[in-house]
C-alpha positions as CSV (number, residue, x, y, z in Angstrom):
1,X,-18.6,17.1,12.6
2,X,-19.3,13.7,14.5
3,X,-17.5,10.1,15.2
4,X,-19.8,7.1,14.7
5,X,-18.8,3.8,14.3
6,X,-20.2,1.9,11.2
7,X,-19.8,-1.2,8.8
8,X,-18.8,-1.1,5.1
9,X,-22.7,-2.5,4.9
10,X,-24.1,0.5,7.0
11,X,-22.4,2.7,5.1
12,X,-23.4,1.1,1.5
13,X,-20.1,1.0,-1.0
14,X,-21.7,3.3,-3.0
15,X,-21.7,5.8,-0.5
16,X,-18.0,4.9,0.9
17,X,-17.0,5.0,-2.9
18,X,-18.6,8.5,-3.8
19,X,-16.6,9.7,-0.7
20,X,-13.4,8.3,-1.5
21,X,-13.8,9.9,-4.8
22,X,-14.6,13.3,-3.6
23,X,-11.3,13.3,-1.1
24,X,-9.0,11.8,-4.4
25,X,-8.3,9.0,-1.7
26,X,-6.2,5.7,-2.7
27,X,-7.0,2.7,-3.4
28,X,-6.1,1.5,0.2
29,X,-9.4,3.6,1.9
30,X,-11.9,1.8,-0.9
31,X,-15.0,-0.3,0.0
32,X,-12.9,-3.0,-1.7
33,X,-9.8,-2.6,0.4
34,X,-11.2,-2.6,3.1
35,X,-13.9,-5.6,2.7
36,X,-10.3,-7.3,2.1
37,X,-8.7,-5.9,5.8
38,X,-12.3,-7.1,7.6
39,X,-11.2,-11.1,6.0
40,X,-7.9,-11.0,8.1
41,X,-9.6,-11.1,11.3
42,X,-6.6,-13.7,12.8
43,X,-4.2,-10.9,12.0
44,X,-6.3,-7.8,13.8
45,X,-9.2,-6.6,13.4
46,X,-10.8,-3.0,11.1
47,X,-12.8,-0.5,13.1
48,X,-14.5,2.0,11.0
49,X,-15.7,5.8,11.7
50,X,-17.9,7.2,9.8
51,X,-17.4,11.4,10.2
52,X,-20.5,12.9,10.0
53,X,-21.7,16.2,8.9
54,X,-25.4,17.0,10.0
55,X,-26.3,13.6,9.8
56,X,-25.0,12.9,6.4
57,X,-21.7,10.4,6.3
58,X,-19.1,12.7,4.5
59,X,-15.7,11.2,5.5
60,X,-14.4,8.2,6.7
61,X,-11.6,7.0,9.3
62,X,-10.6,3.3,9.2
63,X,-8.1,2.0,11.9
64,X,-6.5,-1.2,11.9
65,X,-6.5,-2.8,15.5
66,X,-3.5,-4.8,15.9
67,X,-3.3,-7.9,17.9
68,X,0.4,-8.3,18.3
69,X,1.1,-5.8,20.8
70,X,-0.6,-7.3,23.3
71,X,-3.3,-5.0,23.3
72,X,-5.5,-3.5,20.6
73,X,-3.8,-0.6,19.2
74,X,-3.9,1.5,15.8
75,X,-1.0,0.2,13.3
76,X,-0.4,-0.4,9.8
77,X,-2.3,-2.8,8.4
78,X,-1.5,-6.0,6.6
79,X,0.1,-5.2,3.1
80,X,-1.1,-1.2,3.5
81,X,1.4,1.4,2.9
82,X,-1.3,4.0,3.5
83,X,-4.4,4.1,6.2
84,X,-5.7,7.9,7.2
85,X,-8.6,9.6,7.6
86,X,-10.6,10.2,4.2
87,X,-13.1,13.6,3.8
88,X,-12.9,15.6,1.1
89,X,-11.0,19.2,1.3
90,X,-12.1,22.1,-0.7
91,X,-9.8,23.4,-3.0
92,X,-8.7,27.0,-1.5
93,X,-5.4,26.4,1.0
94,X,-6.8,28.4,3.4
95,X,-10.4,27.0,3.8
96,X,-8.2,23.9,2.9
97,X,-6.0,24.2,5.8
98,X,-9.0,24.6,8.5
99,X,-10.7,22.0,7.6
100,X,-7.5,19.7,8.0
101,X,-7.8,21.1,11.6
102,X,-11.4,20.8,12.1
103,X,-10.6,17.0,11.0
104,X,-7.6,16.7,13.8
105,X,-9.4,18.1,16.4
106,X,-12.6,15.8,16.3
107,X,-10.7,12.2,15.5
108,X,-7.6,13.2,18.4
109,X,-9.4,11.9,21.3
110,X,-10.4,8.9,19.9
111,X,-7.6,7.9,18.8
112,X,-5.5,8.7,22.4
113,X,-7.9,6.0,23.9
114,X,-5.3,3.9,22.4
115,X,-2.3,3.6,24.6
116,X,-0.2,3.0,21.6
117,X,-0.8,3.7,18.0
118,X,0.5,4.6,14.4
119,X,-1.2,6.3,11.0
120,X,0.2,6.3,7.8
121,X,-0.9,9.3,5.9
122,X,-0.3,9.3,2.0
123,X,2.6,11.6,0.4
124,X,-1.0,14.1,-0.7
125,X,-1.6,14.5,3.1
126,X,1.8,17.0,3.8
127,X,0.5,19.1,6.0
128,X,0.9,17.7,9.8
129,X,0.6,20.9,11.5
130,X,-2.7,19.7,13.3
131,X,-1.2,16.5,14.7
132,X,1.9,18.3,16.1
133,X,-0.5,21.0,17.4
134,X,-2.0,18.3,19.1
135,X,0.9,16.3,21.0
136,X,1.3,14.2,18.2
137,X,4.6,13.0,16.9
138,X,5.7,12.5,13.1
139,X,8.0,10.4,11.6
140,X,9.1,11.1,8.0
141,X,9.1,7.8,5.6
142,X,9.8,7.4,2.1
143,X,8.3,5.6,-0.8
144,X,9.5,5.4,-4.7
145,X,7.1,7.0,-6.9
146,X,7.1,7.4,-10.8
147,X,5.1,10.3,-12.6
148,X,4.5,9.3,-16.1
149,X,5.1,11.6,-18.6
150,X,3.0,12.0,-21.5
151,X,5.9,12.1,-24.2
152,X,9.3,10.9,-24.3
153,X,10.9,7.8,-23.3
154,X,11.0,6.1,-19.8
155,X,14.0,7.2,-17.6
156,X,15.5,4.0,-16.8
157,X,19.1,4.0,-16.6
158,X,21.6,2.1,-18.8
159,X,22.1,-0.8,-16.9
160,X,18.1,-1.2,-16.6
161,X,18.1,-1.3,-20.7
162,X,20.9,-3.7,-20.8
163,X,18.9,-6.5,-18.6
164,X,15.9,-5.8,-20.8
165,X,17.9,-6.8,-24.2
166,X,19.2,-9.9,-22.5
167,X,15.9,-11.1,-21.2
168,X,14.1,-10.8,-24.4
169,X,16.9,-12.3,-26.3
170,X,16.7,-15.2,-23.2
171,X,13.3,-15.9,-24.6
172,X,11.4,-14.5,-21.5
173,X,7.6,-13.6,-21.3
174,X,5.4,-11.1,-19.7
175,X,2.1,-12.5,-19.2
176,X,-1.5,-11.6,-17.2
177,X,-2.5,-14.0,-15.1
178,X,-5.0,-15.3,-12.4
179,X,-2.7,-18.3,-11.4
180,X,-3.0,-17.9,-7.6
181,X,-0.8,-21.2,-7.2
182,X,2.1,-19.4,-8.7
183,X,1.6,-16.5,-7.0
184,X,1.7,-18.6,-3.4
185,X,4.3,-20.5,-4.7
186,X,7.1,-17.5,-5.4
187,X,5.7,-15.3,-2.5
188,X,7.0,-18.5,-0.6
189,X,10.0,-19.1,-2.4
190,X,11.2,-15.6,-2.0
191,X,10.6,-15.2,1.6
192,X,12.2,-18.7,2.6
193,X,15.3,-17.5,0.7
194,X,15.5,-14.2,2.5
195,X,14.7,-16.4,6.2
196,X,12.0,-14.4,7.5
197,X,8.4,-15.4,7.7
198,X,6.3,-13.6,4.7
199,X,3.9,-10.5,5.4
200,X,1.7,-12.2,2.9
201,X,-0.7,-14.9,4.1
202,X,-2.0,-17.4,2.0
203,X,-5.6,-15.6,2.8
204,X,-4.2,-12.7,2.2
205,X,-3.1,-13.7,-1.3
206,X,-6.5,-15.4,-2.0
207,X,-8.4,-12.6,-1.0
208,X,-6.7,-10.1,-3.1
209,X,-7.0,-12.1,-6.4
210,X,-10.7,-12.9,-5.4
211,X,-11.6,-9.3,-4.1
212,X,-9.3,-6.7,-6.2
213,X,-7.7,-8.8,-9.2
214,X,-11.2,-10.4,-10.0
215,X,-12.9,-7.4,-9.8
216,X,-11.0,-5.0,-11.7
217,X,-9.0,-3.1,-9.2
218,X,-5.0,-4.7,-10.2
219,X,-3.4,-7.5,-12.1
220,X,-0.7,-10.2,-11.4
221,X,1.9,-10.2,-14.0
222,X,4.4,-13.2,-14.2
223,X,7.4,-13.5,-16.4
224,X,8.0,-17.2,-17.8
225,X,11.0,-18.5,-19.2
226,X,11.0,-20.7,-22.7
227,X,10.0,-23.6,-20.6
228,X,6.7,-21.8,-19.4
229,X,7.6,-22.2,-15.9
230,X,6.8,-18.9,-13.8
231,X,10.2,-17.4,-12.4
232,X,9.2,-14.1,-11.2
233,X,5.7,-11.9,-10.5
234,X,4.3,-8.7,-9.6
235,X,0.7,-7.6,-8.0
236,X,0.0,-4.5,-8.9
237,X,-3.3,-2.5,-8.0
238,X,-4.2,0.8,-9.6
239,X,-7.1,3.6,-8.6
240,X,-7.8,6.5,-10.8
241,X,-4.5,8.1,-10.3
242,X,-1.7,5.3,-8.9
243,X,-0.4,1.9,-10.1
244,X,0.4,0.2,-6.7
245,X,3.7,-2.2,-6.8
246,X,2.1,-4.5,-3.9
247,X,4.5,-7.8,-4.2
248,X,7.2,-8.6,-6.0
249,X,8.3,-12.3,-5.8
250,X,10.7,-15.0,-7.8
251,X,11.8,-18.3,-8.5
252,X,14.9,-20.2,-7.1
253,X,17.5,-20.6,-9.6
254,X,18.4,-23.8,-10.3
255,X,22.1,-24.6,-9.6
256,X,24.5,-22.9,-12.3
257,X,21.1,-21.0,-13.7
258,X,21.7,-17.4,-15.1
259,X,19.8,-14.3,-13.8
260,X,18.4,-13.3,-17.0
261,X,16.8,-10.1,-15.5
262,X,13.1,-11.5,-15.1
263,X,12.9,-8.5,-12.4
264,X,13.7,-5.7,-14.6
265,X,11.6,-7.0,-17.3
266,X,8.5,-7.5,-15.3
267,X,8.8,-3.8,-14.1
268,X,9.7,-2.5,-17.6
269,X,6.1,-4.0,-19.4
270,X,3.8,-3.2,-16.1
271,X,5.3,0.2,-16.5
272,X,4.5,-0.1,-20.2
273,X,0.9,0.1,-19.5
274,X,0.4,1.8,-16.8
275,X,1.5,4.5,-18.0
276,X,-1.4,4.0,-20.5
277,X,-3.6,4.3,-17.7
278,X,-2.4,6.3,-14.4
279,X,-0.7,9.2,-13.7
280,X,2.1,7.5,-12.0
281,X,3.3,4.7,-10.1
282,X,4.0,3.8,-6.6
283,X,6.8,1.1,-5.5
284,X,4.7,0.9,-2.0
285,X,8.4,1.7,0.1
286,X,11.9,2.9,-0.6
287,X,13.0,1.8,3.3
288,X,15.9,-1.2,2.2
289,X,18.7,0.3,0.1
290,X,19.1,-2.0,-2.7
291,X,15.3,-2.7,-3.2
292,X,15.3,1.0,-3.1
293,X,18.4,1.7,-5.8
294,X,16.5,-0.7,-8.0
295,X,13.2,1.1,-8.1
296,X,15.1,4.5,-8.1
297,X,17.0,2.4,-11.9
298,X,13.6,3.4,-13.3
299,X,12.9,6.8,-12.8
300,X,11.7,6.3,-9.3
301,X,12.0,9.5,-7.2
302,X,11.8,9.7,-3.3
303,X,8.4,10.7,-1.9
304,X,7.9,11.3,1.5
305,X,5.0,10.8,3.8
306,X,4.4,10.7,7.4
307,X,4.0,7.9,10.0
308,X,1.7,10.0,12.9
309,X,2.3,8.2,16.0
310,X,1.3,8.8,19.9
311,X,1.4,6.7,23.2
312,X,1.8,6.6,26.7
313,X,4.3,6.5,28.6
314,X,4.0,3.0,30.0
315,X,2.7,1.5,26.7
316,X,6.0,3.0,24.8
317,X,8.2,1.4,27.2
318,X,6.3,-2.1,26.7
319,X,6.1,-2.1,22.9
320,X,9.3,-3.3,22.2
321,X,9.0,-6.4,25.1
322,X,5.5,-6.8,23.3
323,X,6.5,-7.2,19.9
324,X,9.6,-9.5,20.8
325,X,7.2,-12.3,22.4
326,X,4.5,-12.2,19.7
């Protein structure tokens, strides 16, 4: 196997698509992901690697080359809980298990030309032996994930079922929706509440809806209340196998306002069809407690999955300086 560097163009979506479908990759390593990740070019910048096999483009690693370091290194990208190499691994652990290490072994010195730099594997890619085996070090993250079963009722816990009753009796609605407005509007409503600057950019959002929602790939939901006016909203993107919880987002209440539980009934009808149409359901991060103990409300078990970092020794001890002043 050999490293070239190619475009999504080069490469033809159909191609990259075919691939991705072979390897049972995510949505986040899909022509239409990662047209999205080569818009944000003030945030970083995507540099792909086609793996080739005899000539023939049969895998695929996409970095993300971020700017705030100081220097271009390999991170997570914008809004991507998941970034790896994609090839597709036969099915026998064995044969499975050497070609993970074939795979290692040819993208390892590319990526150490990086002083500094991070992949995010998905909870399918467990085993890390090759990375360690290589000087690599791996950091164990979590995210909340939901496999739907095909009978029964939905595991959500009493208290979830309780804010559900009140919200219908409240009067609230689930809708589809391809208001972007709204969707700018809450992402900036719930970030200035919180005080931090939002991970979302207004380009970001814009791109998503015209590249993913537009085409297929996800849906924003909003939840109204009887006087129509959006309160709270969820993006969700879906493959073949995942419904991805990619922003969640609501209203300020107005002084003396009730929480009617918009959240909970958001999640409960997304859930309601996605279960219609995925195998399960991924709340993209389980990292803050309470956001955590919510998801976990409805059925949501810990995953884990591995950050695979590396770096030397001068580009460690910079980092954190680095990351303060940008």
């Amino acid at each position: 196997m050999e490293l070239h560097p190619i475009t999504i163009e080069q490469a033809q979506k159909a191609v990259l698509e075919n691939i991705c479908r072979q390897a049972g990759a995510n949505l986040f390593h899909r022509p239409a992901w990662l047209t999205l990740l080569s818009r944000l070019s003030d945030e970083g910048q995507l540099h792909l690697l086609g793996i080739f096999n005899k000539e023939e483009l049969s895998g695929l690693l996409p970095l993300w080359l971020d700017r705030k370091l100081g220097f271009l290194a390999p991170n997570r990208a914008p809004a991507t809980p998941y970034l790896s190499p994609v090839i597709p691994f036969p099915h026998h652990p064995a044969k499975s298990a050497s070609r993970m290490e074939q795979l290692v072994n040819l993208i390892a010195p590319k990526l150490r030309r990086y002083p500094l730099g991070r992949l995010f594997l998905p909870p399918e890619m467990i085993d890390i032996r090759p990375f360690l085996a290589q000087g690599f070090s791996a950091l164990p993250r979590h995210t909340n994930r939901i496999i739907f079963e095909k009978e029964g009722e939905p595991d959500f816990l009493p208290q979830v079922r309780n804010k559900l009753r009140r919200a219908e009796k409240a009067g609230l609605v689930v809708e589809e929706s391809g208001d972007v407005e709204a969707l700018i509007k809450l992402n900036q409503d719930t970030y200035r509440r919180q005080g931090i600057p939002s991970i979302f950019s207004e380009n970001f959002l814009r791109s998503v809806m015209e590249l993913l929602v537009a085409a297929g790939h996800g849906k924003l939901w909003l939840c109204r209340n009887p006087e129509g006016e959006p309160v709270a909203c969820r993006l969700v993107l879906r493959d073949e196998n995942w419904g991805y919880d990619l922003l969640a987002a609501s209203a300020d209440r107005r002084e003396g306002e009730e929480d009617f539980g918009a959240g909970p009934f958001l999640v409960a009808h997304i859930l309601s069809e996605m279960r219609t149409l995925v195998a399960g359901y991924d709340f993209c991060g389980a990292n803050i407690p309470t956001i955590s103990a919510f998801k976990a409300s409805f059925g949501g078990k810990l995953s884990p999955f591995f950050c695979i970092s590396w770096g030397k020794t001068w580009a460690r001890a910079l980092s954190p300086i680095l990351r303060r002043f940008s």
